[in-house]
C-alpha positions in Angstrom: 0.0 0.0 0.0 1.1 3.6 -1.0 0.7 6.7 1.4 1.9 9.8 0.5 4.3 11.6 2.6 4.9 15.2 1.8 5.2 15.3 -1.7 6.5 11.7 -2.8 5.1 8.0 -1.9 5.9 5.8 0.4 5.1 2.0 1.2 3.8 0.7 4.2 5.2 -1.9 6.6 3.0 -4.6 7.2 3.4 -7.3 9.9 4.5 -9.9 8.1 7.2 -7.6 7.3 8.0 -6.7 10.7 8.0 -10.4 12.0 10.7 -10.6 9.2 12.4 -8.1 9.8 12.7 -8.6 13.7 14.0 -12.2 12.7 16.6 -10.9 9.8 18.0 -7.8 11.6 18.9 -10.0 14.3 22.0 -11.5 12.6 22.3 -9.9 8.9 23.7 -6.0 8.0 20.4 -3.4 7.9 21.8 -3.1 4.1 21.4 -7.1 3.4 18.1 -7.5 4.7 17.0 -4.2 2.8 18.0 -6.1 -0.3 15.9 -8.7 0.6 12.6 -6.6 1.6 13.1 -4.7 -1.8 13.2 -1.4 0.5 16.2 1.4 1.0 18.2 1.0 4.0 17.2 4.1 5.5 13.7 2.8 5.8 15.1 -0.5 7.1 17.2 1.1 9.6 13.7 3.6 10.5 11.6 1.0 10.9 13.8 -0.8 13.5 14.3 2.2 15.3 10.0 2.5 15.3 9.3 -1.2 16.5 12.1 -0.6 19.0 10.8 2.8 20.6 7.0 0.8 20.4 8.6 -1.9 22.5 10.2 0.5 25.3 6.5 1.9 25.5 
């Protein structure tokens, strides 16, 4: 799913992608598991840094 963010789109993260994601980040470089997920590394490396701030809530 597309949302638009200021003046460009972005893609959501869905929780399948997050269950993934917890399980790949765990071991793998932000930039491999970006490769994987299709996605830039700076979202990759943002969406870690959300599901961790979620957790500490």
């Amino acid at each position: 799913m597309r949302v638009r963010r200021c003046n460009h789109g972005a893609r959501r993260f869905f929780e399948r992608e997050d269950r993934r994601l917890e399980l790949e980040a765990r071991g793998m470089r932000i930039c491999d598991v970006a490769r994987l997920m299709k996605r830039k590394p700076n979202s990759v490396r943002g969406r870690l840094m959300t599901l961790v701030r979620r957790e500490g809530r």
